[in-house]
C-alpha positions in Angstrom: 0.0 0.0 0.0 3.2 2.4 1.1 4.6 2.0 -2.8 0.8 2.2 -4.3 0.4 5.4 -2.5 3.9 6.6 -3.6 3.5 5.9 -7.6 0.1 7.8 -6.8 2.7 10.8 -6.0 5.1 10.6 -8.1 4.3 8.9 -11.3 1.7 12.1 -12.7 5.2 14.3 -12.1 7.4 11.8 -13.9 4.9 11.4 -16.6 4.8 15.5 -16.8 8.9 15.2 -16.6 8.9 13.1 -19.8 6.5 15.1 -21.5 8.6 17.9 -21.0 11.9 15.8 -21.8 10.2 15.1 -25.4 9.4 18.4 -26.5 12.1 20.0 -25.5 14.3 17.7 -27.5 12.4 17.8 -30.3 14.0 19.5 -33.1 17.5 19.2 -31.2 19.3 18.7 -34.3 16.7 20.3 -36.8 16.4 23.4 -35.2 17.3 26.8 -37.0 18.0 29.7 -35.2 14.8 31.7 -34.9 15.9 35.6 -34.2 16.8 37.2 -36.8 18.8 40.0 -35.1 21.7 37.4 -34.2 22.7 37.2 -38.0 22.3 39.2 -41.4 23.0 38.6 -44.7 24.8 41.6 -45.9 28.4 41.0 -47.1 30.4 43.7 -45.3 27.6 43.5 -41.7 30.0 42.3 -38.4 27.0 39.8 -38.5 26.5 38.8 -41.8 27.8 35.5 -43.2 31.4 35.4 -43.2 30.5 36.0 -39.4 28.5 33.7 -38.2 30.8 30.9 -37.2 32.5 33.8 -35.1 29.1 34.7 -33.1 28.4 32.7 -31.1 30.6 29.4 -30.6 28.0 26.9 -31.3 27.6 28.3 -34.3 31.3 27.3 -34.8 30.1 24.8 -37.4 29.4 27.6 -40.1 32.8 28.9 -40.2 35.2 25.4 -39.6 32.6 22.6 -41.3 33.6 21.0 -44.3 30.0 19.4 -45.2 28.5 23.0 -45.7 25.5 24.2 -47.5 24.4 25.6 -50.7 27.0 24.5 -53.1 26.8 25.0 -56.5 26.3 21.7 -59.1 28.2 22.4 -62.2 27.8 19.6 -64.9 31.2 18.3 -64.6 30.8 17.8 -60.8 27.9 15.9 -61.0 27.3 11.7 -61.3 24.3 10.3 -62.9 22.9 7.6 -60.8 19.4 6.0 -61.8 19.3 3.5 -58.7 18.8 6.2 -56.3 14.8 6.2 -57.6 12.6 8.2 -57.5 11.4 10.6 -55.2 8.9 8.7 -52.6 6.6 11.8 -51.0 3.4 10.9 -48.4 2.2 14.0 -47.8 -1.5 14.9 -46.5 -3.2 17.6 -45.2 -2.9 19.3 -41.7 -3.3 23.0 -39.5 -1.0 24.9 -40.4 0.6 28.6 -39.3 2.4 30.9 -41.6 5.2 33.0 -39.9 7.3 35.7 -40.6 10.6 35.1 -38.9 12.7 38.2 -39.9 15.1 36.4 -42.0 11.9 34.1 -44.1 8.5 33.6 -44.8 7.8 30.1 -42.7 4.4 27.7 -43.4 4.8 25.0 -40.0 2.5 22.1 -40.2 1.4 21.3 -36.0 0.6 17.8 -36.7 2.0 14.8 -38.8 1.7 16.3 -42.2 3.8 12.8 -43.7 6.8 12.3 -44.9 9.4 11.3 -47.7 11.2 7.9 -47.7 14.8 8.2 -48.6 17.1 4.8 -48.3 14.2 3.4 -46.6 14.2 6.1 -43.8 10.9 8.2 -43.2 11.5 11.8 -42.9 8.8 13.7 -41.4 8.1 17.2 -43.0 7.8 19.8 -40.7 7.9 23.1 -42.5 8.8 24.5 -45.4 10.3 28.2 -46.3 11.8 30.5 -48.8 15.2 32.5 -49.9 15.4 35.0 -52.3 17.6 34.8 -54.5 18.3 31.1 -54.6 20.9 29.9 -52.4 22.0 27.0 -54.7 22.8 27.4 -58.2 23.4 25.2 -60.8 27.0 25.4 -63.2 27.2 28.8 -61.7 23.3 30.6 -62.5 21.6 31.2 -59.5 17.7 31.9 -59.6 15.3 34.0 -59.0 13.8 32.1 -55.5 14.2 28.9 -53.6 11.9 26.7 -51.8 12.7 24.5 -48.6 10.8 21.9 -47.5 12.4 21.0 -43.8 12.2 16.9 -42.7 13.2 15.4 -39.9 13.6 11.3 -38.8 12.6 9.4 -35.8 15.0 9.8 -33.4 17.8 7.0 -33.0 19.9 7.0 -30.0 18.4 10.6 -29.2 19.0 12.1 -32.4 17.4 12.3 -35.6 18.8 13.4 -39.2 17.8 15.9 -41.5 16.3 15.7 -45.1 15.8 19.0 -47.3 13.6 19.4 -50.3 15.0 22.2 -52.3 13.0 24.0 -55.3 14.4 27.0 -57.7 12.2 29.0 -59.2 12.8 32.1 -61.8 10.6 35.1 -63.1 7.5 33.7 -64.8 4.0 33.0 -64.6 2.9 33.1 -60.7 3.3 30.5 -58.3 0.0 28.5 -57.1 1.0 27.8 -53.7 2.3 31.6 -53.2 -1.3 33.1 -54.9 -2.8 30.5 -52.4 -0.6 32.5 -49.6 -0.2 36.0 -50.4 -3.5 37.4 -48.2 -1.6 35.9 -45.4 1.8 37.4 -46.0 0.5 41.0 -47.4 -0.7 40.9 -43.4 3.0 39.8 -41.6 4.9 42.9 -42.4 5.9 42.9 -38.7 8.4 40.3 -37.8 7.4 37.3 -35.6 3.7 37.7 -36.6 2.2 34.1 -36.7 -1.4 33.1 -38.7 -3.3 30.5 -38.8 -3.9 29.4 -42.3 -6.0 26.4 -41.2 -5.7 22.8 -43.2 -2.9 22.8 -45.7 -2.1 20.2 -48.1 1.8 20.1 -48.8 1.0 18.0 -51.7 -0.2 21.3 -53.7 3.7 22.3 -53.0 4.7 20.9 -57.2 7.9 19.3 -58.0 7.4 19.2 -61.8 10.2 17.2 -62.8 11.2 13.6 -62.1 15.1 14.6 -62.1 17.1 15.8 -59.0 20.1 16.4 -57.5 21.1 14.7 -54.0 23.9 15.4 -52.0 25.3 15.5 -48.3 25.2 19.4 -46.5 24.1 21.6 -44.3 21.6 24.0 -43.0 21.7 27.5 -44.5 21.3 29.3 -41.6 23.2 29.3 -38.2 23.9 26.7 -36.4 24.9 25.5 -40.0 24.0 21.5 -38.5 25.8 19.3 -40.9 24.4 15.3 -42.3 21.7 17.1 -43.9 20.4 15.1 -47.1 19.7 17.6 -49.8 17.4 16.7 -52.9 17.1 19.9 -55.3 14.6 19.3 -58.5 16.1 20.4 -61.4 13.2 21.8 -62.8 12.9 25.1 -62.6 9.6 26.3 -61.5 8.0 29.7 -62.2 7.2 32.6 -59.5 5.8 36.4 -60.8 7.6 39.4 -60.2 4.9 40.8 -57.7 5.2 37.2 -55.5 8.9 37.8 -55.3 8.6 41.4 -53.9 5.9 40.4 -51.8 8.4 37.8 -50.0 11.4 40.4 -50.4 9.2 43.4 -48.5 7.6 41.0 -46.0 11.2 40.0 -44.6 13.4 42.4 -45.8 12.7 45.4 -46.7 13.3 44.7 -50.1 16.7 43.8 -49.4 19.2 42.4 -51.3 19.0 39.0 -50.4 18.1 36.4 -48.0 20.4 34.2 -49.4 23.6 32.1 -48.0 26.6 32.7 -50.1 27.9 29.2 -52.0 30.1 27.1 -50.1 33.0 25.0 -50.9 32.2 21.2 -52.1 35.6 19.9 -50.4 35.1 16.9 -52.5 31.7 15.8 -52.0 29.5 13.7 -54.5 26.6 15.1 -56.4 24.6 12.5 -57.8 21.9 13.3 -59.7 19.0 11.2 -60.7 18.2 11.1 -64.3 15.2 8.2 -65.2 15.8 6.3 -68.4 13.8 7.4 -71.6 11.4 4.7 -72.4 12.3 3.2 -76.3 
């Protein structure tokens, strides 16, 4: 009766303890750094990129990593490799918010809003975000916009890995998704203004093309976390003029960029997935 009495006691404030455990190690790995006023991206700012690994010393891994993020994939870098297959998605609908974090426009699904399969691991999407211009470019061309769609893996051990969805878009015709958004983000001039946007289907976020890139990075954005799996479509995807400045006034005052400068490769693979014509 003594130990029934103590569980009664105790075990509600252990269960509360593990709750709290869970969530606050949730994103451990995955997690980008949130204020914007820690970091810039203007070239000649004392925080701007060429800084960051000097901020703050967990951020040490922007300045001294060799696995860093974007990169640029020139022709004679990359290796076709049809077994990697193609790209698995299991996305469905969820709540979502829309956010404006100072340094991006962020859409963060609250529930399971699925996942991608890579190598036979599940990467669960959690949010997805934009840089203007692109932060990747491809044999040296850099675009007009860039999309990134943020996964993360169970956790093994205690930690989990990262999986990035990267889309490029140039001036065009306008976006779907961003027409779908713009009444939201014509409202979040203000930094760290968060909407409801209700129900969101990821799956009305369009690939295009069957063909994309995949190699080993980064994050963009401090802490610079490296293992992150990057798959870039190489279609090019179309955004309007007015969509872009929308994004570029929402977050930066029509600044000049939001965009990471191109790292070194140091040797890494690109492979890129190119399924065989049918005869």
């Amino acid at each position: 009766m003594k130990h029934q009495k103590i569980l009664k006691i105790f075990l509600p404030n252990l269960l509360l303890l593990a709750t709290i455990l869970i969530l606050s190690t949730t994103w451990t790995i995955a997690q980008e750094v949130e204020d914007e006023h820690e970091f810039d991206y203007t070239k000649d700012s004392k925080i701007g990129p060429s800084h960051w690994g000097k901020i703050k010393k967990e951020w040490a891994t922007c300045k001294d990593g060799k696995m860093q993020s974007p990169i640029d994939m020139s022709s004679h870098r990359v290796k076709v490799v049809p077994k990697l297959g193609k790209l698995k998605r299991h996305y469905k609908p969820h709540n979502a918010t829309i956010k404006n974090r100072g340094h991006d426009i962020e859409v963060k699904w609250k529930e399971d809003a699925g996942s991608i399969n890579i190598n036979g691991t599940e990467f669960f999407l959690h949010q997805c975000h934009w840089h203007a211009p692109s932060e990747h470019t491809i044999n040296g061309r850099r675009y007009d916009l860039e999309l990134h769609m943020v996964h993360e893996s169970a956790k093994v051990n205690g930690k989990s890995k990262l999986a990035v969805i990267g889309l490029m878009y140039k001036i065009g015709r306008p976006d779907r998704l961003l027409s779908k958004l713009s009444k939201y983000i014509k409202t979040m001039m203000d930094n760290e203004v968060e909407r409801s946007i209700g129900v969101f289907d990821p799956s009305e976020i369009k690939l295009g093309g069957k063909k994309y890139y995949r190699y080993i990075g980064s994050l963009t954005v401090p802490p610079c976390t490296e293992g992150v799996i990057w798959t870039i479509n190489k279609k090019i995807r179309s955004v309007s003029r007015a969509q872009l400045e929308l994004l570029r006034e929402a977050v930066h005052d029509h600044a000049e960029k939001n965009a990471r400068p191109v790292q070194l490769l140091n040797r890494r693979e690109i492979q890129l997935y190119g399924p065989k014509r049918k005869e």
